[in-house]
C-alpha positions in Angstrom: 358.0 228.6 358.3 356.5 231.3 355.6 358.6 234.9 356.0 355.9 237.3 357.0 355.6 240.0 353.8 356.6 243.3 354.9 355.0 246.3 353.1 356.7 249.2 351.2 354.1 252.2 351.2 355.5 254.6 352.7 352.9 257.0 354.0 353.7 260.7 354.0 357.1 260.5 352.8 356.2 259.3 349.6 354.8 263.0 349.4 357.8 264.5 350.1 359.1 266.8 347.2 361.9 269.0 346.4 365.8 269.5 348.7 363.7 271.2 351.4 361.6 267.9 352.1 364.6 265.7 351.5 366.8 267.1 354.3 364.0 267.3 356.6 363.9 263.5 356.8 366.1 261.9 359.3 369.1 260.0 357.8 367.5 256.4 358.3 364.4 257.4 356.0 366.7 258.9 353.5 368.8 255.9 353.3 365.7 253.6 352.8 364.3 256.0 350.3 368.2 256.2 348.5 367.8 252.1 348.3 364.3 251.2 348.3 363.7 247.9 347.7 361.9 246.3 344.2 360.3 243.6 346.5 358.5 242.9 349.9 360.8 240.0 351.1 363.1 240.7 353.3 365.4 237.2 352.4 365.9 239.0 348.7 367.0 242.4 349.7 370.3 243.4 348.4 373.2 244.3 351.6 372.4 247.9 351.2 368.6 247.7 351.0 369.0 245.6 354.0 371.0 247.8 355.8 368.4 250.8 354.9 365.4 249.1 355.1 365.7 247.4 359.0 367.0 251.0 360.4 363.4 252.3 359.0 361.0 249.5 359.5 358.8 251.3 361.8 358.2 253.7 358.9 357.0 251.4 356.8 352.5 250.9 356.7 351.7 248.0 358.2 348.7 247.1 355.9 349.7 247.1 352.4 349.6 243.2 352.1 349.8 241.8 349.1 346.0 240.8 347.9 347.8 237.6 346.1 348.1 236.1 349.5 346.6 233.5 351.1 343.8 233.6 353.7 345.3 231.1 356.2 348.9 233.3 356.2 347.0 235.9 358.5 344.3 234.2 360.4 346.1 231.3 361.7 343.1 229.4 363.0 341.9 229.2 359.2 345.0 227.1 358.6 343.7 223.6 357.4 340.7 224.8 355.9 339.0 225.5 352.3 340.8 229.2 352.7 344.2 227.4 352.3 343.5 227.9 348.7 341.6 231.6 348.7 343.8 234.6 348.1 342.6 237.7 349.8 341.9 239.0 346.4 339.2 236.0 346.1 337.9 237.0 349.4 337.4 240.8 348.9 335.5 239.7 345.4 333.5 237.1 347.0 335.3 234.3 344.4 336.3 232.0 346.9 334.7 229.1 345.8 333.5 227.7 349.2 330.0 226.8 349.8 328.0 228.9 351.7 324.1 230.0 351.6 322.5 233.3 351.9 319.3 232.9 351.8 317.8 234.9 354.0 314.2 233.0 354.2 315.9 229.8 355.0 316.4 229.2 359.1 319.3 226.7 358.0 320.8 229.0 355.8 324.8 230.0 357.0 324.2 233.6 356.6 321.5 232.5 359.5 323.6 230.0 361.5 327.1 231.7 361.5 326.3 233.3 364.5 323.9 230.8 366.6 326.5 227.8 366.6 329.0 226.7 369.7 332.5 228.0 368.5 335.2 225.9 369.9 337.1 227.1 372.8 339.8 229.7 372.3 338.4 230.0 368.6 336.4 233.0 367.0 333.0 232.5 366.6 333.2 233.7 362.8 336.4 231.9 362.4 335.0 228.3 363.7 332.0 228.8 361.5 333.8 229.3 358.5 336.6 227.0 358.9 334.0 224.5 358.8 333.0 225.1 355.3 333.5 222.8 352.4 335.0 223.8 348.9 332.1 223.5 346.4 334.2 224.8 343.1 337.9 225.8 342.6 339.0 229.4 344.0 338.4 232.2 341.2 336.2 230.4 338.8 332.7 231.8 340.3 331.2 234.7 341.6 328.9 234.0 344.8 327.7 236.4 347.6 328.7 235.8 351.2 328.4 237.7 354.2 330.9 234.9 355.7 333.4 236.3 352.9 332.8 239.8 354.5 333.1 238.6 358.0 336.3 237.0 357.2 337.8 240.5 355.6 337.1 241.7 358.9 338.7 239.0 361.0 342.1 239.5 358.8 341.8 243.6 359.3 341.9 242.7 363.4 344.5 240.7 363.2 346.6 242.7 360.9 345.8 245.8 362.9 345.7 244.1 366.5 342.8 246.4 367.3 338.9 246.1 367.7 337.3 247.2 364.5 335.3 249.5 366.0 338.4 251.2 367.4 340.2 250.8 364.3 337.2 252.5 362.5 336.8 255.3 364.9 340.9 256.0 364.8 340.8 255.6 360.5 337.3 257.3 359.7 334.6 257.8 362.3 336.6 260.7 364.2 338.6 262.2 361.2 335.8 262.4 358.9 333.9 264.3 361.4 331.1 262.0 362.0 328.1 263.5 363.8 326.6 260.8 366.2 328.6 257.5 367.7 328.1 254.4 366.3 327.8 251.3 367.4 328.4 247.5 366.4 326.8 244.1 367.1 329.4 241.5 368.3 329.5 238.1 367.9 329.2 235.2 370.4 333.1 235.4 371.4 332.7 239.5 372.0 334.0 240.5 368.4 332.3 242.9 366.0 330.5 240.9 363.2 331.7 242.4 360.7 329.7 241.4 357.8 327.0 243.6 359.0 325.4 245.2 361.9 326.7 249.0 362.2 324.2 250.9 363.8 324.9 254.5 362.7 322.6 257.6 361.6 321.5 257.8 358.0 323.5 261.6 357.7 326.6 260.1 358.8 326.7 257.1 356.2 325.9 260.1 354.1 329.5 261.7 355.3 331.2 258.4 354.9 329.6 258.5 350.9 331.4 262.1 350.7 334.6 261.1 352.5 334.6 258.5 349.9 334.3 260.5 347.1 336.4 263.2 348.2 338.9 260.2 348.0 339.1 258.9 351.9 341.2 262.0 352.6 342.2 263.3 356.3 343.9 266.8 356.2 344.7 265.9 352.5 346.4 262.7 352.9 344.4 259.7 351.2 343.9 256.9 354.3 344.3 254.1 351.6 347.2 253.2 349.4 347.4 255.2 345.8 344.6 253.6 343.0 343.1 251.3 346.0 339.5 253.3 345.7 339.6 253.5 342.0 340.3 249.5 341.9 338.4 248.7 344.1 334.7 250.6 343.0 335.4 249.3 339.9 334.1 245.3 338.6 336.7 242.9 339.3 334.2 240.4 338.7 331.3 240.1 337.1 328.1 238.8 338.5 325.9 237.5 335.6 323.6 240.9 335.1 324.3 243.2 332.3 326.2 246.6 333.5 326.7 245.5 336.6 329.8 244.1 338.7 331.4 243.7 342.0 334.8 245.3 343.1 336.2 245.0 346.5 332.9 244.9 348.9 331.2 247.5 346.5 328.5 246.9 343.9 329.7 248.3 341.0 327.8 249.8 337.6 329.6 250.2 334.0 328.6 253.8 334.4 331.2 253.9 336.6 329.4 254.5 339.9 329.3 252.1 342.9 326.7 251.2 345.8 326.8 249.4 349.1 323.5 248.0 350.3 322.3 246.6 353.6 320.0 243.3 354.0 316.7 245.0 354.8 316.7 247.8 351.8 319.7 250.4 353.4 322.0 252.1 350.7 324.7 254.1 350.0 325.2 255.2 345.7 328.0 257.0 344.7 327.9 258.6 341.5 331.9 260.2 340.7 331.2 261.9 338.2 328.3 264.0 338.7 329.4 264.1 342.7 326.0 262.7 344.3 326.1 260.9 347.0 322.5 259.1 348.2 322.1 257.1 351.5 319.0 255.8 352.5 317.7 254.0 355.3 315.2 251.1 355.3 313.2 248.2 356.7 312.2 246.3 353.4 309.6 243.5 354.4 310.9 241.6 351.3 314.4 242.0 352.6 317.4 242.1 350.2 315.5 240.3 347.6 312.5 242.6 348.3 311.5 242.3 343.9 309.4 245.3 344.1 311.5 248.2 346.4 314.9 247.0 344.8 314.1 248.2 341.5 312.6 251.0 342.9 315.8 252.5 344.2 317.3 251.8 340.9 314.8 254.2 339.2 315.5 256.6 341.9 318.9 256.3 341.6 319.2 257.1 337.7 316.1 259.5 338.5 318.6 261.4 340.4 321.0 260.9 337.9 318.5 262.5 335.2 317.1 265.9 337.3 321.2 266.7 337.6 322.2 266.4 334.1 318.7 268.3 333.0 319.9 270.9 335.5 323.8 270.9 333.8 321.9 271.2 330.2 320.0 273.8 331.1 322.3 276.0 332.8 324.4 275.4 329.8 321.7 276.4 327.0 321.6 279.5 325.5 318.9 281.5 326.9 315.9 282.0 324.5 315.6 285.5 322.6 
């Protein structure tokens, strides 16, 4: 039987600076801070770090897994199956290797049948679809989108969190980050939220969660996601056969260094760090996702956007004319 991994980010306490925050942590934190442990397995961990560490475990995050490790350690019911061999790395980069179709024209297509099948009893409906799925090349060798690999990221998040993603997502962001109207989320045929798609929320408020991510997914200045996890994850971790452009972790990325997320029917959301813009849009594309004539579009709008702000910068910055 595998050890489950424990995690080691400590949350707050990591921020704790100077004697003043030192004595003001109880003595089990200190000790676990004095010894803290080089590595997440708890069957290498020296006599002290042991002794440390299991006083404080209830201090230690929860969901700082390691992205090296397998699919199947956390969703159980994917034991057996082509995800044996996919880290969770693979799946947040879409590198799996296991067949699936998104064409969205095709009534046969997966990304069409994931959700009309008969899931087995006692089994997810997302989880019985995808267990299903034959390996079609080896894990990391090829880049291929899949809205099964996104439902599947949200499958692990419920069971590492043992909450509904929506409630999960109101706790984390919806309610911090001060989110105007309620959402809500389309479930699947077993009652759980697809999560490869289907939030229904207002355009402004995707436009908050495109600020809250630029501001760095702060709530009352504490970052909501492990240190560098945005910065690695909005950049390419893989590339995806069109010049200066990439794909992190569930973000479209840019060499520019600017990053977009992107609905099935034209929605969008491009963030631009540098210049601080932040662009949502809503949509209903007849083409869809492929849609050759309004993707492109958005593109030139995009940089178009780009363009009136540094014109603006360039001019404020000139010398004014004699």
């Amino acid at each position: 039987m595998k050890t489950r991994k424990i995690a080691l980010g400590l949350l707050a306490v990591l921020v704790v600076a100077g004697a003043a925050g030192w004595l003001s942590l109880d003595k089990e934190t200190r000790g676990l801070l004095a010894t803290l442990p080089t590595n997440r397995d708890v069957l290498f961990w020296s006599q002290p770090q042991r002794d440390a560490g299991f006083r404080a475990l209830d201090r230690l995050t929860v969901l700082a897994k390691s992205r090296d490790d397998k699919v199947s350690d956390y969703i159980a019911q994917m034991k057996g199956s082509a995800y044996d061999d996919v880290s969770i790395r693979q799946l947040l980069t879409m590198t799996s290797g296991v067949r699936w179709n998104e064409d969205y024209a095709d009534p046969n297509s997966d990304v069409a049948q994931f959700n009309k099948h008969k899931p087995e009893d006692g089994v997810d409906a997302l989880v019985s679809y995808m267990r299903r799925l034959p390996r079609e090349v080896p894990a990391g060798t090829r880049w291929h989108y899949s809205t099964g690999e996104t439902n599947l990221v949200g499958v692990l998040l419920g069971e590492a969190t043992k909450k509904p993603l929506a409630t999960y997502l109101s706790e984390k962001i919806w309610a911090p980050a001060g989110m105007e109207q309620q959402a809500t989320w389309i479930l699947n045929r077993t009652g759980k939220e697809i999560s490869g798609c289907c939030i229904q929320a207002a355009t402004r408020d995707v436009a908050r969660f495109g600020v809250f991510i630029l501001g760095g997914a702060r709530v009352n200045g504490q970052s909501i996601v492990p240190e560098g996890w945005l910065a690695e994850a909005t950049t390419q971790r893989t590339g995806i056969d069109r010049p200066g452009r990439g794909y992190g972790y569930q973000w479209w990325t840019y060499t520019d260094g600017t990053f977009a997320a992107r609905g099935i029917f034209g929605q969008g959301l491009f963030i631009d760090p540098k210049r601080k813009i932040v662009i949502a849009s809503n949509a209903n594309w007849a083409g869809g996702a492929t849609d050759r004539v309004a993707s492109p579009a958005r593109e030139a709008f995009y940089r178009a956007v780009q363009k009136a702000i540094d014109d603006e910068a360039a001019g404020a910055a000139s010398p004014p004319r004699q």
